[in-house]
mmCIF file of the N, C-alpha and C atoms, coordinates in Angstrom:
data_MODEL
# 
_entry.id   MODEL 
# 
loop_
_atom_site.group_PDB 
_atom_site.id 
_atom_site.type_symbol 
_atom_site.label_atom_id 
_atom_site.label_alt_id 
_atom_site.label_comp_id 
_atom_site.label_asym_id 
_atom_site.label_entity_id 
_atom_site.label_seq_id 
_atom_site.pdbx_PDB_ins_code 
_atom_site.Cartn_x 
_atom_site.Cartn_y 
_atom_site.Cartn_z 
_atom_site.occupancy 
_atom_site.B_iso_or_equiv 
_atom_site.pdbx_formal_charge 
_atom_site.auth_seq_id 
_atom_site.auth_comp_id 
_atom_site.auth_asym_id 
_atom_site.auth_atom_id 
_atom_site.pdbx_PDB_model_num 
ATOM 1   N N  . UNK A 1 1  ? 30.324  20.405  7.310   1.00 0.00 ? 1  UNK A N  1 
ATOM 2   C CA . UNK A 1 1  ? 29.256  19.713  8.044   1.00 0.00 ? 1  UNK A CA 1 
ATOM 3   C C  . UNK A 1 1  ? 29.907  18.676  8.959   1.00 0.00 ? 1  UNK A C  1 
ATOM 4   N N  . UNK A 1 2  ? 29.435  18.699  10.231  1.00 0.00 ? 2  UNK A N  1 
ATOM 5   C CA . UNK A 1 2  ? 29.918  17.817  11.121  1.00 0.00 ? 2  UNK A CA 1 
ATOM 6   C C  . UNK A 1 2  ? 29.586  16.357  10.766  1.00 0.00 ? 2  UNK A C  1 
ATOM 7   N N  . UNK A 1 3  ? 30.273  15.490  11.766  1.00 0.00 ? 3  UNK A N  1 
ATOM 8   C CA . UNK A 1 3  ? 29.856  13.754  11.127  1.00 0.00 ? 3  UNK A CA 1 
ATOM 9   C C  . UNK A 1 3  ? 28.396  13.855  11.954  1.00 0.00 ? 3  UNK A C  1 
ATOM 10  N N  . UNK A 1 4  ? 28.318  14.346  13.118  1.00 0.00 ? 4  UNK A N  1 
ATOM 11  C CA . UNK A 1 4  ? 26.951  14.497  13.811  1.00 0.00 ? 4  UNK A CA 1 
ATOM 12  C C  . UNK A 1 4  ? 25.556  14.443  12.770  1.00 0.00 ? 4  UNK A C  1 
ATOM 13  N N  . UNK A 1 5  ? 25.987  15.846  12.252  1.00 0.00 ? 5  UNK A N  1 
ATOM 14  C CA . UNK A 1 5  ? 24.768  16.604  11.725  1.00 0.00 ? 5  UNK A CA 1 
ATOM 15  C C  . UNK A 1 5  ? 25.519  15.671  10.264  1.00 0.00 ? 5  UNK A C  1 
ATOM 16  N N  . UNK A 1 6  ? 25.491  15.165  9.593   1.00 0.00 ? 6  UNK A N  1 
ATOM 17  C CA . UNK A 1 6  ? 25.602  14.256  8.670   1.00 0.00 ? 6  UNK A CA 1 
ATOM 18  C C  . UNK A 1 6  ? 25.168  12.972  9.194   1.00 0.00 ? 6  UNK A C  1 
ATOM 19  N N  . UNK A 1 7  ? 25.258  12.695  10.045  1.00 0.00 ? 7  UNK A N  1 
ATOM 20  C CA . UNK A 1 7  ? 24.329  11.504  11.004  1.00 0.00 ? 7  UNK A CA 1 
ATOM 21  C C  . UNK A 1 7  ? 22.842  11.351  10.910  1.00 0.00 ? 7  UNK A C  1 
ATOM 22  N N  . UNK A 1 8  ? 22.954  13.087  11.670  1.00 0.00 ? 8  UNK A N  1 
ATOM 23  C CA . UNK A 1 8  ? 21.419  13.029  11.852  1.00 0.00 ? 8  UNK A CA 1 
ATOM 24  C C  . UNK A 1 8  ? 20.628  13.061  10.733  1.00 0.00 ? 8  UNK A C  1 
ATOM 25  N N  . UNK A 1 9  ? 20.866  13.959  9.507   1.00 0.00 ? 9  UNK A N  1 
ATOM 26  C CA . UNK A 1 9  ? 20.360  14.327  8.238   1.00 0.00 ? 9  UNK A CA 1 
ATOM 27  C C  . UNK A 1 9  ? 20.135  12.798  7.332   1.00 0.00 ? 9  UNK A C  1 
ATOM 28  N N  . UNK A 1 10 ? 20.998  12.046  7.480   1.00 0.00 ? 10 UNK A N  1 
ATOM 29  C CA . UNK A 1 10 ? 21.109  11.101  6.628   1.00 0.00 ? 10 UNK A CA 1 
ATOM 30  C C  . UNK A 1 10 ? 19.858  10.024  7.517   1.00 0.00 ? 10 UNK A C  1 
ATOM 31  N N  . UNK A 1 11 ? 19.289  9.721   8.995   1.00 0.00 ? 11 UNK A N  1 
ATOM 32  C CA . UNK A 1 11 ? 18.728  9.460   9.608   1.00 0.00 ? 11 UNK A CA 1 
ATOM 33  C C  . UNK A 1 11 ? 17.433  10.163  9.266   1.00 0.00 ? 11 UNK A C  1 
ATOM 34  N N  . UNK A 1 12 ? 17.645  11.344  8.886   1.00 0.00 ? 12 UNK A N  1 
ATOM 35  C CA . UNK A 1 12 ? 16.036  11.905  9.307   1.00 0.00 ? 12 UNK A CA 1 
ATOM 36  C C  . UNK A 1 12 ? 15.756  11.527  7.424   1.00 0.00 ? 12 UNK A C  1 
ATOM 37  N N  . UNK A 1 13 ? 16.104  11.584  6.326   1.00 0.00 ? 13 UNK A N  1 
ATOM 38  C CA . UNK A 1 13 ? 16.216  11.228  5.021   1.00 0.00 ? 13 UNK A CA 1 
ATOM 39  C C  . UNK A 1 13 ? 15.781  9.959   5.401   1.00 0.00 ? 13 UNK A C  1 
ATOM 40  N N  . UNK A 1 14 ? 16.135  8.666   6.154   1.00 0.00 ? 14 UNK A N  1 
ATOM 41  C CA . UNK A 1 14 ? 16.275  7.247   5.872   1.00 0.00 ? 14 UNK A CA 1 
ATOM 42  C C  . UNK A 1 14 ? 14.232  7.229   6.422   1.00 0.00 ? 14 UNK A C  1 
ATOM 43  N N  . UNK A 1 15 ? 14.149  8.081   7.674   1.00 0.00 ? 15 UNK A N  1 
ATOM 44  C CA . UNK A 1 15 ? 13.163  7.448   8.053   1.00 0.00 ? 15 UNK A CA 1 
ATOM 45  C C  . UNK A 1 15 ? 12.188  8.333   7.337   1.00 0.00 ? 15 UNK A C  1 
ATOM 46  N N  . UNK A 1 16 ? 12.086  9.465   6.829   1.00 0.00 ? 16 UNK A N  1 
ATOM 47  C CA . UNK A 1 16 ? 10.998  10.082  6.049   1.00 0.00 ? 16 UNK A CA 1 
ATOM 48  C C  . UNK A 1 16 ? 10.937  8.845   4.603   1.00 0.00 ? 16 UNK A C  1 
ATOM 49  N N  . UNK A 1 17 ? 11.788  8.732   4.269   1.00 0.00 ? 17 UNK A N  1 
ATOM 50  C CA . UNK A 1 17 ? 11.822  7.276   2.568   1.00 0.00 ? 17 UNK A CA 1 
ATOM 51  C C  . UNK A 1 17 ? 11.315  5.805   3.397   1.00 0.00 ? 17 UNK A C  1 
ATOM 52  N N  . UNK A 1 18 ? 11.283  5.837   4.608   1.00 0.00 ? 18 UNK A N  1 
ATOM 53  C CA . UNK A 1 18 ? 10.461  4.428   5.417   1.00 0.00 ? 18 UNK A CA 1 
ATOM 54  C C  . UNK A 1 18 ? 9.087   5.030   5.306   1.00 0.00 ? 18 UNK A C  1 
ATOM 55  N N  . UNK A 1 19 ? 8.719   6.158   5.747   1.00 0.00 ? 19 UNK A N  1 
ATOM 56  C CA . UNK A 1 19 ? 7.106   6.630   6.303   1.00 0.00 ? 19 UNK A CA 1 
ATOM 57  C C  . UNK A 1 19 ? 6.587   6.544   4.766   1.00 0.00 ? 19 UNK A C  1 
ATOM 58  N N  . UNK A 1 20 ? 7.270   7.641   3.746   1.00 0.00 ? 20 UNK A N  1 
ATOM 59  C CA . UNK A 1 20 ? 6.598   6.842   2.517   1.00 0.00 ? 20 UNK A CA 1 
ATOM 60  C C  . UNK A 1 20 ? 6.280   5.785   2.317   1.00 0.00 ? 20 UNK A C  1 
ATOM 61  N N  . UNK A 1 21 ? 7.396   5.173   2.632   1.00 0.00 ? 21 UNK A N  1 
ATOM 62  C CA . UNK A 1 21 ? 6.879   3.597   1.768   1.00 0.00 ? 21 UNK A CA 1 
ATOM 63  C C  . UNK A 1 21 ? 5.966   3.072   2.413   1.00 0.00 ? 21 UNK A C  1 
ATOM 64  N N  . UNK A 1 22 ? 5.903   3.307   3.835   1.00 0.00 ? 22 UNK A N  1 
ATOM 65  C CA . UNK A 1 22 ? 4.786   2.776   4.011   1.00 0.00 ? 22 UNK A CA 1 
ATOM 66  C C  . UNK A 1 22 ? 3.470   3.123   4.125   1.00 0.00 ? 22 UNK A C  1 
ATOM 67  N N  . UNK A 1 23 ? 3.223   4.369   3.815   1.00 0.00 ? 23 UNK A N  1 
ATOM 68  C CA . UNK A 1 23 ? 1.936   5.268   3.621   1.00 0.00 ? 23 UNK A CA 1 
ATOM 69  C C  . UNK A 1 23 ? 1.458   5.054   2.065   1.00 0.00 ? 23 UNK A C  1 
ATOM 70  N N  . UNK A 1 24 ? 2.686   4.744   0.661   1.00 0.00 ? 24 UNK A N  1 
ATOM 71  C CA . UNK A 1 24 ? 2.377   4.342   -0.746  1.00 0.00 ? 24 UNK A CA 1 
ATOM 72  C C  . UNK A 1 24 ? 2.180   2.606   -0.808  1.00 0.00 ? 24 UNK A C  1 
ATOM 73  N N  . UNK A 1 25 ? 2.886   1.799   -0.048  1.00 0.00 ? 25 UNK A N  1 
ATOM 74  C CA . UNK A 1 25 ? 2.533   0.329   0.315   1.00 0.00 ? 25 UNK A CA 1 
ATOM 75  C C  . UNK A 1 25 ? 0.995   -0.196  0.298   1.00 0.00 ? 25 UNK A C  1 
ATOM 76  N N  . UNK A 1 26 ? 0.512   0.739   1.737   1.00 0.00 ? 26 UNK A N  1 
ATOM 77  C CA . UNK A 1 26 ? -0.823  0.699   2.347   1.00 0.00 ? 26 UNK A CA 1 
ATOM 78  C C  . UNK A 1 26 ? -2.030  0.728   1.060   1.00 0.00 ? 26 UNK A C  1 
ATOM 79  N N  . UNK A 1 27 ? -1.380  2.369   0.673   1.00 0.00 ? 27 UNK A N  1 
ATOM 80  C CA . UNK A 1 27 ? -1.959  2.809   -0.229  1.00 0.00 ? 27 UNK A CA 1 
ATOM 81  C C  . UNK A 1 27 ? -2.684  1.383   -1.269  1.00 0.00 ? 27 UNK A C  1 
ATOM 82  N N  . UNK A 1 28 ? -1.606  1.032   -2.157  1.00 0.00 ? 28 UNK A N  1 
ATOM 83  C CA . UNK A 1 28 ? -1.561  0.288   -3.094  1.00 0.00 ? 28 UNK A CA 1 
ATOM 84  C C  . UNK A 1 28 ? -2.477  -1.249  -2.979  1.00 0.00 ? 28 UNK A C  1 
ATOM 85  N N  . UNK A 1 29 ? -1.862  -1.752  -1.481  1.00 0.00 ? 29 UNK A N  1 
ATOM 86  C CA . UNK A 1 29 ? -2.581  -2.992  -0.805  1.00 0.00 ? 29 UNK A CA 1 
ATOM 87  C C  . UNK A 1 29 ? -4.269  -2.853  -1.282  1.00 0.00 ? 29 UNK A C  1 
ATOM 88  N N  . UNK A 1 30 ? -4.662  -1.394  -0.795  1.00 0.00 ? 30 UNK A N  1 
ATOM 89  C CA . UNK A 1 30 ? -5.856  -1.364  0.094   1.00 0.00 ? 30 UNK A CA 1 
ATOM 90  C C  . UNK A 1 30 ? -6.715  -1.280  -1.505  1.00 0.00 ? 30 UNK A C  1 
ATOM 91  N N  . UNK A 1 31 ? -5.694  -0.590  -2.793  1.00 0.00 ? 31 UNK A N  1 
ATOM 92  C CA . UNK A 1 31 ? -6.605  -0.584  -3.784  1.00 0.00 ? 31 UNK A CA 1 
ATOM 93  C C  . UNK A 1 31 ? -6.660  -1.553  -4.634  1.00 0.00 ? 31 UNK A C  1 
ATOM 94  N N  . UNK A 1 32 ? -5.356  -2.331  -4.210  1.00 0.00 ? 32 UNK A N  1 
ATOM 95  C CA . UNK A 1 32 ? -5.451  -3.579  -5.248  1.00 0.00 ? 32 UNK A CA 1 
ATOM 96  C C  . UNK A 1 32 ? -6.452  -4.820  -4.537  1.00 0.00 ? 32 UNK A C  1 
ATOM 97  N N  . UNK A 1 33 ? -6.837  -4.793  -3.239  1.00 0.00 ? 33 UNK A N  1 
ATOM 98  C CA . UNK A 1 33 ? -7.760  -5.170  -2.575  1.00 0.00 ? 33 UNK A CA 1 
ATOM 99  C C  . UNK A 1 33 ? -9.424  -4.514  -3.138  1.00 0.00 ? 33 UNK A C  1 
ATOM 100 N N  . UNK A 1 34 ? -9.746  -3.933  -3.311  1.00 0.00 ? 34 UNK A N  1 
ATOM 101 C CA . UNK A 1 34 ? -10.632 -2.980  -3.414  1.00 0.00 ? 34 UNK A CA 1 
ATOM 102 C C  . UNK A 1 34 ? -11.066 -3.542  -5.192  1.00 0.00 ? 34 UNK A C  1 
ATOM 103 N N  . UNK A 1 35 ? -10.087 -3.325  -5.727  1.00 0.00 ? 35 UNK A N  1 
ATOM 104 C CA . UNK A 1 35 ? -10.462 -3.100  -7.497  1.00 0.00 ? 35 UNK A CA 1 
ATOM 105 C C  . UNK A 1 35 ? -10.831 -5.167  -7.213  1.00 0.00 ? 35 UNK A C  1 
ATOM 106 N N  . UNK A 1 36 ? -10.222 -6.122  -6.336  1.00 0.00 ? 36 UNK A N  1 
ATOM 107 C CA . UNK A 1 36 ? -9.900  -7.348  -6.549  1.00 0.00 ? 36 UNK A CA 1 
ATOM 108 C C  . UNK A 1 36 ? -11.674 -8.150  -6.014  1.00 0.00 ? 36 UNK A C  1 
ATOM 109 N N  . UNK A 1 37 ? -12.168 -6.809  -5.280  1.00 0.00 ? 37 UNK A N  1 
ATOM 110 C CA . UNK A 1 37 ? -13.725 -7.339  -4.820  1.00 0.00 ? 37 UNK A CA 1 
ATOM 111 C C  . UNK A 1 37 ? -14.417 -6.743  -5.704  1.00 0.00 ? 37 UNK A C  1 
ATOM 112 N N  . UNK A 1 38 ? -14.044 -5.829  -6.529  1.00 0.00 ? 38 UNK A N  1 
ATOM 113 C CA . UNK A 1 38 ? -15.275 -5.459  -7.534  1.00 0.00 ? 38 UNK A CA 1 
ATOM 114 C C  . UNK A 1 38 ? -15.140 -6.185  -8.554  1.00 0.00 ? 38 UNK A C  1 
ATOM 115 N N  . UNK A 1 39 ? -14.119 -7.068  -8.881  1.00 0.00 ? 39 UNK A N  1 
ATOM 116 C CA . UNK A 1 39 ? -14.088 -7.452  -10.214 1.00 0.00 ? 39 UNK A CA 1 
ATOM 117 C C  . UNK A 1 39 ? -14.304 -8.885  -10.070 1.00 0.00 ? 39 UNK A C  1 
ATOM 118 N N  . UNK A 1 40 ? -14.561 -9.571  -8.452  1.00 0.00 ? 40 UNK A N  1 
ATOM 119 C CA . UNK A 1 40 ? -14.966 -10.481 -8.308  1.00 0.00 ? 40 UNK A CA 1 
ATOM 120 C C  . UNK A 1 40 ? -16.802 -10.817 -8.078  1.00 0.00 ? 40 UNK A C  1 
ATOM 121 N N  . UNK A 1 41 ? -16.934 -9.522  -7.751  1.00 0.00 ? 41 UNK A N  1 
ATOM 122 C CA . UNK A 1 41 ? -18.392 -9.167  -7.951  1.00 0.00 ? 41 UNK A CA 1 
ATOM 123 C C  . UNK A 1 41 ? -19.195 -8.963  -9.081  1.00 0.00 ? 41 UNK A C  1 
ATOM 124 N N  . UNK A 1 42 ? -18.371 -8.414  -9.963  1.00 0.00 ? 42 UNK A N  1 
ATOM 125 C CA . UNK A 1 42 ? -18.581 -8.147  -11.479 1.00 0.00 ? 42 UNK A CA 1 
ATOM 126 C C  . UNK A 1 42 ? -18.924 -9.564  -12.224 1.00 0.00 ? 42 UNK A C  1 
ATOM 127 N N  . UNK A 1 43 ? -17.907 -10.402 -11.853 1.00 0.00 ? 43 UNK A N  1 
ATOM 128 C CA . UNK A 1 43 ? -17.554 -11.555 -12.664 1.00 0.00 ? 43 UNK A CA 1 
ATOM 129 C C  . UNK A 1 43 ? -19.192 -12.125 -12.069 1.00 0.00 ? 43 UNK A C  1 
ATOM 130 N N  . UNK A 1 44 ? -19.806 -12.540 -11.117 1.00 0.00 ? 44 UNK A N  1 
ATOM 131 C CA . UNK A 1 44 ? -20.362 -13.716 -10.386 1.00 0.00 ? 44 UNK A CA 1 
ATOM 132 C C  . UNK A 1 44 ? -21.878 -13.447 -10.646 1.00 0.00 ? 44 UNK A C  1 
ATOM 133 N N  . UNK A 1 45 ? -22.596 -14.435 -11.478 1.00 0.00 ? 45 UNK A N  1 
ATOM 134 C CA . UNK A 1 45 ? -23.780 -14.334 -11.898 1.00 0.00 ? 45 UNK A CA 1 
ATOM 135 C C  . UNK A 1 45 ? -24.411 -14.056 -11.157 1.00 0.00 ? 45 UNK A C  1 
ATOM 136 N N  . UNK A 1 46 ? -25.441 -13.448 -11.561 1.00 0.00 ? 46 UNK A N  1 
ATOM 137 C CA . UNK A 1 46 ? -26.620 -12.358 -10.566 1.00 0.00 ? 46 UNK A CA 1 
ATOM 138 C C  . UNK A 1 46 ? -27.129 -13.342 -9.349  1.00 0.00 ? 46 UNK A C  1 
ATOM 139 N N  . UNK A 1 47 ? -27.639 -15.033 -9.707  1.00 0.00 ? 47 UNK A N  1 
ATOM 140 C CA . UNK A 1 47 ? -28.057 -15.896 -8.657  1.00 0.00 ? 47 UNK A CA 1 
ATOM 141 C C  . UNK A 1 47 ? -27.474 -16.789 -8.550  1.00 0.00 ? 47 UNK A C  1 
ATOM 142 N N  . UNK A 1 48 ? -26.069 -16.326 -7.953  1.00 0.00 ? 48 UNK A N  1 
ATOM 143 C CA . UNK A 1 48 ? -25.129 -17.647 -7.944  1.00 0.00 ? 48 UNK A CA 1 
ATOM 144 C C  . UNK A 1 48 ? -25.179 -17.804 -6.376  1.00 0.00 ? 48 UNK A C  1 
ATOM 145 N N  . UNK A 1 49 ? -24.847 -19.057 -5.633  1.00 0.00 ? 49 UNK A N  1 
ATOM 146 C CA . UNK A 1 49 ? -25.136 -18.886 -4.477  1.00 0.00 ? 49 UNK A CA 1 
ATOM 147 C C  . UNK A 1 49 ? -23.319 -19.268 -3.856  1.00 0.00 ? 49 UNK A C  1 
ATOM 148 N N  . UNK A 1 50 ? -22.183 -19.175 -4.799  1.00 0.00 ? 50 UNK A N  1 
ATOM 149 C CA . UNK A 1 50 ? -21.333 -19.256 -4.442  1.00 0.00 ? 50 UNK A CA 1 
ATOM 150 C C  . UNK A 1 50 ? -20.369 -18.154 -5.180  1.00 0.00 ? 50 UNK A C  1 
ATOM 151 N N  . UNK A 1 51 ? -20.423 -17.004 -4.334  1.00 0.00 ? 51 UNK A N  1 
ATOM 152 C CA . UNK A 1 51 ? -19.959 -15.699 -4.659  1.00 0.00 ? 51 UNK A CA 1 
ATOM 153 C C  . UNK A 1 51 ? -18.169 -16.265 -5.020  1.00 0.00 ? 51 UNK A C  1 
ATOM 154 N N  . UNK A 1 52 ? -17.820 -15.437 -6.144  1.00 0.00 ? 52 UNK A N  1 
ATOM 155 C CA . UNK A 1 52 ? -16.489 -15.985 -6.593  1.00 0.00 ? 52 UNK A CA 1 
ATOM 156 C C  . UNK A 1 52 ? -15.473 -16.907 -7.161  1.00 0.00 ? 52 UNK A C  1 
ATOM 157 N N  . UNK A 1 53 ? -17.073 -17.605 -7.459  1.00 0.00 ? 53 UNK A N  1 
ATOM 158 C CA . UNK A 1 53 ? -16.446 -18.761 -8.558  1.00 0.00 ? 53 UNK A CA 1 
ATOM 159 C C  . UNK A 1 53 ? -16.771 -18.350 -9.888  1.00 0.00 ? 53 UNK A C  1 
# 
């Protein structure tokens, strides 16, 4: 294998393990966001007029 094509391979590897991370990142943000408003909703008495305390 050339140093080229060992270049490129090791390049196209680096940025497919970037696009994951940031497609499983997002992922994670958006549900730990998500589970963090239902359980603040959950918590907050039916006629409270200050949501989240």
């Amino acid at each position: 294998m050339s140093l080229i094509g060992l270049a490129t391979y090791l390049a196209l590897v680096a940025l497919f393990l970037y696009a994951l991370y940031r497609v499983v990142n997002r992922a994670v943000l958006h549900a730990l966001r998500t589970h963090s408003a239902e359980v603040r909703a959950a918590a907050a008495p039916e006629g409270s007029s200050h949501p989240g305390r």
